[in-house]
C-alpha positions as CSV (number, residue, x, y, z in Angstrom):
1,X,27.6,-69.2,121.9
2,X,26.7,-72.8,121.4
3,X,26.5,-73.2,117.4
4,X,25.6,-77.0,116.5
5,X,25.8,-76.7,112.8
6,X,27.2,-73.9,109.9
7,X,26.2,-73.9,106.5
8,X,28.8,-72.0,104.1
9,X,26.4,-70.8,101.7
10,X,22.9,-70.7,101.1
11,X,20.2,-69.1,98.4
12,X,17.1,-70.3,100.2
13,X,17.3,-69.0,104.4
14,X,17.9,-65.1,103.6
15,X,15.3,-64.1,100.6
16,X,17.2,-61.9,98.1
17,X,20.5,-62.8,99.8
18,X,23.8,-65.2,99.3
19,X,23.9,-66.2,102.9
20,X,25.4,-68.4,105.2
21,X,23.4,-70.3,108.2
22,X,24.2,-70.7,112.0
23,X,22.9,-73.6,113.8
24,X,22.5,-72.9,117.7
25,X,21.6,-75.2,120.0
26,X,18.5,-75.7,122.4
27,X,15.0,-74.7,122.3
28,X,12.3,-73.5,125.0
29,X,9.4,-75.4,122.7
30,X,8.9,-78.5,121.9
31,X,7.4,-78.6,118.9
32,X,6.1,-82.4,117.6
33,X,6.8,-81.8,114.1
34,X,10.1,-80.1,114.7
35,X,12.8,-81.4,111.8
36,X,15.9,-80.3,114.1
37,X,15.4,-83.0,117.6
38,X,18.9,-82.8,118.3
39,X,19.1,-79.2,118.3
40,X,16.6,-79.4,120.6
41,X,16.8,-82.3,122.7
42,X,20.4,-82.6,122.4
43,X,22.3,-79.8,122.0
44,X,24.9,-81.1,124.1
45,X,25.9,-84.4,121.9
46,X,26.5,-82.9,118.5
47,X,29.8,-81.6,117.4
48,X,30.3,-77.8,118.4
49,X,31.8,-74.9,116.2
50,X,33.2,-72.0,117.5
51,X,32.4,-68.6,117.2
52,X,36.1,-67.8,115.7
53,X,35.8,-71.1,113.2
54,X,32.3,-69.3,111.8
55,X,34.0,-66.1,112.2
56,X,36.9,-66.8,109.9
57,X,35.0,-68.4,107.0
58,X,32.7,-65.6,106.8
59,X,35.7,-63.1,106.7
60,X,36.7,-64.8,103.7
61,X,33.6,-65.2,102.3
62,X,32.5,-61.4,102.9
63,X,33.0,-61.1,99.2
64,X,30.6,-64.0,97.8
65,X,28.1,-63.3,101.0
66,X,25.8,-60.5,101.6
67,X,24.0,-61.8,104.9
68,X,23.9,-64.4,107.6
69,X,21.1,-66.5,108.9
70,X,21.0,-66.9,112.4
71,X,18.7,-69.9,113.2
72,X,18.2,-73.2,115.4
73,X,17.1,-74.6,118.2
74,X,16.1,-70.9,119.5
75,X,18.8,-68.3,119.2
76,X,17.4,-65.8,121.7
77,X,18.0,-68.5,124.1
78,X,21.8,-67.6,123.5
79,X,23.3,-65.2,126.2
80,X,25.7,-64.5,124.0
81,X,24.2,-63.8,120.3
82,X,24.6,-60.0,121.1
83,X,28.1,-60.0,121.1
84,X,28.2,-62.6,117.8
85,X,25.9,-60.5,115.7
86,X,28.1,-57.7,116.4
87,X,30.9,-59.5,114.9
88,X,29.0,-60.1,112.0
89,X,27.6,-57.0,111.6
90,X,31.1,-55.5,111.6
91,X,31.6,-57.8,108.6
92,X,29.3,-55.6,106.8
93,X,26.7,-58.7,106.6
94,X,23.0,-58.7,107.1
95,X,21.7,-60.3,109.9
96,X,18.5,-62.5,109.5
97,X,16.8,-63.9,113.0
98,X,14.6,-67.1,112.8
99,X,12.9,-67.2,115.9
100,X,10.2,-68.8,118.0
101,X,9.4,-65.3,119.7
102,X,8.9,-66.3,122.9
103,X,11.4,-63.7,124.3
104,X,10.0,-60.4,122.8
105,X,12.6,-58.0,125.4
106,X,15.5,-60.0,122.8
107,X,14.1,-59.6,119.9
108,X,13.3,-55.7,120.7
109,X,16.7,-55.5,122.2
110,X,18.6,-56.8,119.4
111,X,16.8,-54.3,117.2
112,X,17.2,-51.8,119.4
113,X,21.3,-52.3,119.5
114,X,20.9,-52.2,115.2
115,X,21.8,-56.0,114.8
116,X,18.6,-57.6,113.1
117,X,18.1,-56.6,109.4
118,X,15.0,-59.4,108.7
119,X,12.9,-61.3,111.3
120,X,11.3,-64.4,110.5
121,X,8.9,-65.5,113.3
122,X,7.1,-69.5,113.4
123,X,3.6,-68.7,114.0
124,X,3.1,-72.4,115.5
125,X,-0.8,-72.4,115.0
126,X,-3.6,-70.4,115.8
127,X,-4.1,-68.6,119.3
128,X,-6.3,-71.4,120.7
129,X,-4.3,-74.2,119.6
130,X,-0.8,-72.4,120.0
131,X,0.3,-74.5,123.2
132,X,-0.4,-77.8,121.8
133,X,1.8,-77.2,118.1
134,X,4.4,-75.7,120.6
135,X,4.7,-78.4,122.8
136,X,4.7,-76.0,125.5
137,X,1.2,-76.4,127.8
138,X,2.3,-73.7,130.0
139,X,2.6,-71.1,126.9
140,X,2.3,-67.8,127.7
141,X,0.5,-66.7,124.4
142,X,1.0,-63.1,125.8
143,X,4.6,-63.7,124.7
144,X,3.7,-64.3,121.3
145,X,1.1,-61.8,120.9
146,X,3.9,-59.5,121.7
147,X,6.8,-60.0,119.4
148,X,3.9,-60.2,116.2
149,X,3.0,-56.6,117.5
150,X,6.7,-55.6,117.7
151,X,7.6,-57.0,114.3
152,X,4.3,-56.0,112.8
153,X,5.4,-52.1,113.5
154,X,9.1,-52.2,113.9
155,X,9.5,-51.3,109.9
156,X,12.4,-54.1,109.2
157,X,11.5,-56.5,106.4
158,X,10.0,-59.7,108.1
159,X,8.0,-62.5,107.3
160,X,5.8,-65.4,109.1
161,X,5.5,-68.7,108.8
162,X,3.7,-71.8,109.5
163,X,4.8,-75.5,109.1
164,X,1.6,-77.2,108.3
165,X,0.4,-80.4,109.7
166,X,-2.8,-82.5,109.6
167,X,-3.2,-84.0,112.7
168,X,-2.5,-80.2,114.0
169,X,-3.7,-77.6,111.9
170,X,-7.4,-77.0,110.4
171,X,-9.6,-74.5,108.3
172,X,-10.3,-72.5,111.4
173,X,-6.8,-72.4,112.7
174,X,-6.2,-70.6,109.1
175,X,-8.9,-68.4,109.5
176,X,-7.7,-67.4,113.3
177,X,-4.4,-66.8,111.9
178,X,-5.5,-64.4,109.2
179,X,-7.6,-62.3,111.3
180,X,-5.1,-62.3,113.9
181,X,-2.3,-61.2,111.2
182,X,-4.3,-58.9,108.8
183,X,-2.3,-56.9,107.1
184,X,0.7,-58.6,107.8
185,X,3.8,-58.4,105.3
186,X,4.1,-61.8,104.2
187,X,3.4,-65.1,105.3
188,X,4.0,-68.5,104.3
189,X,2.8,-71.7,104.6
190,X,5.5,-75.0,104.7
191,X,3.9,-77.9,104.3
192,X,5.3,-80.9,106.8
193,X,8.2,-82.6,105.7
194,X,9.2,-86.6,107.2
195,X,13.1,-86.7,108.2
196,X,14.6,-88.9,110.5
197,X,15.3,-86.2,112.8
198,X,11.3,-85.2,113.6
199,X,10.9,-85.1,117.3
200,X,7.8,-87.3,117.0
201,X,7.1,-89.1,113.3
202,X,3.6,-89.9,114.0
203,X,2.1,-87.1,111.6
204,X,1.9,-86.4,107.6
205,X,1.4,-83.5,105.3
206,X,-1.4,-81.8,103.2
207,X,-1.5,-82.4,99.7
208,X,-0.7,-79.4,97.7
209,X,-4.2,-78.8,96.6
210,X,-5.7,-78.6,100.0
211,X,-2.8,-76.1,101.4
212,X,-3.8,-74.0,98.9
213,X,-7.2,-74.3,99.9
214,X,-5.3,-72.5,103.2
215,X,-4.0,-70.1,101.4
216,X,-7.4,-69.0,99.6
217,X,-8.8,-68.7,103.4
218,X,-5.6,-66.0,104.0
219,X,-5.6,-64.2,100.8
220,X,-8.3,-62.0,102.3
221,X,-6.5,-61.2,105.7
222,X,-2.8,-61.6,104.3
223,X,-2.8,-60.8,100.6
224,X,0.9,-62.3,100.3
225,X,0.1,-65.2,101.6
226,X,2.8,-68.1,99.7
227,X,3.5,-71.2,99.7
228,X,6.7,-72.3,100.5
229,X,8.7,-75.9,100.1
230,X,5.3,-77.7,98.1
231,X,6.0,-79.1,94.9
């Protein structure tokens, strides 16, 4: 498996868990406002970590950690992530899956095989505009539409998010969204952040007051609808 990057320990990617994080590499979007260009762009140039060097910190670490973050790039890009989350779940860690969902038969696989324990999905904008927040203007929204449905009834905990942009998202996209997600479990609203590794840093962020203004459009469709990241 190609893993780009391996963070120890973390409070903040696994809610309600001491975690660590695994980086993979590549991406089958190209999201603008994505914070993680190498991953995506450049897999290939940053330094790899084995599956053994991950392997053997979380062995030691099985004590302090209750779960593992499996994030990226895309990791259902990964032939091999079956046969890593295996190895993890042998550990007798929890396996959360950050994903894109544009491979539903993975995602249903992996659940299907017991590995996933959370699913957090990146809802990239509303139906309509979903190709042009991806990056992607060949999306198959079908894709999309499918892995909501499948996490929507496949009773693990899960959550969705959105990384909010002006020059991409608006009032209606929200209100798409909501209707399209009612009822959902929880969903969250990140508000843009600058970095030096943005795929393109031509855009800027919402102000606190008007993502909130967001949320209120939600709350009817989503009642835990939170914001996430906004000081």
């Amino acid at each position: 498996m190609q893993i780009c990057g391996f963070n120890k320990t973390t409070l903040l990617d696994y809610p309600g868990h001491v975690a660590a994080t695994v980086f993979t590499g590549c991406c089958n979007f190209r999201c603008p406002f994505c914070q993680n260009g190498d991953l995506v762009l450049h897999p290939g140039r940053l330094s790899q970590i084995t599956e053994d060097e991950v392997l053997r910190v979380l062995e030691k670490r099985k004590g302090i950690l209750t779960g593992v973050c499996i994030t990226g790039g895309e990791p259902t890009l990964q032939p091999d992530l079956p046969a890593f989350l295996k190895k993890v779940k042998d550990l007798g860690l929890l396996v959360k899956l950050d994903t894109n969902g544009y491979l539903p038969k993975v995602i249903e696989s992996l659940f299907s095989e017991g590995l996933l324990d959370y699913i957090a999905m990146d809802i990239k904008s509303s139906p309509e505009h979903y190709a042009a927040a991806a990056g992607f203007p060949g999306l198959q929204i079908n894709r999309i539409f499918q892995s909501v449905s499948f996490i929507l009834s496949c009773g693990l905990p899960y959550e969705f998010r959105t990384t909010v942009v002006r020059e991409l998202h608006h009032a209606e996209d929200f209100r798409s969204i909501g209707r399209w997600l009612q009822g959902a479990q929880s969903y969250f609203l990140q508000s843009y952040q600058e970095s030096d590794g943005v795929i393109s840093p031509i855009f800027s962020a919402y102000t606190k007051e008007e993502l909130e203004g967001f949320q209120n459009l939600l709350l009817p469709f989503i009642p835990n609808t939170c914001l996430r990241g906004v000081d």
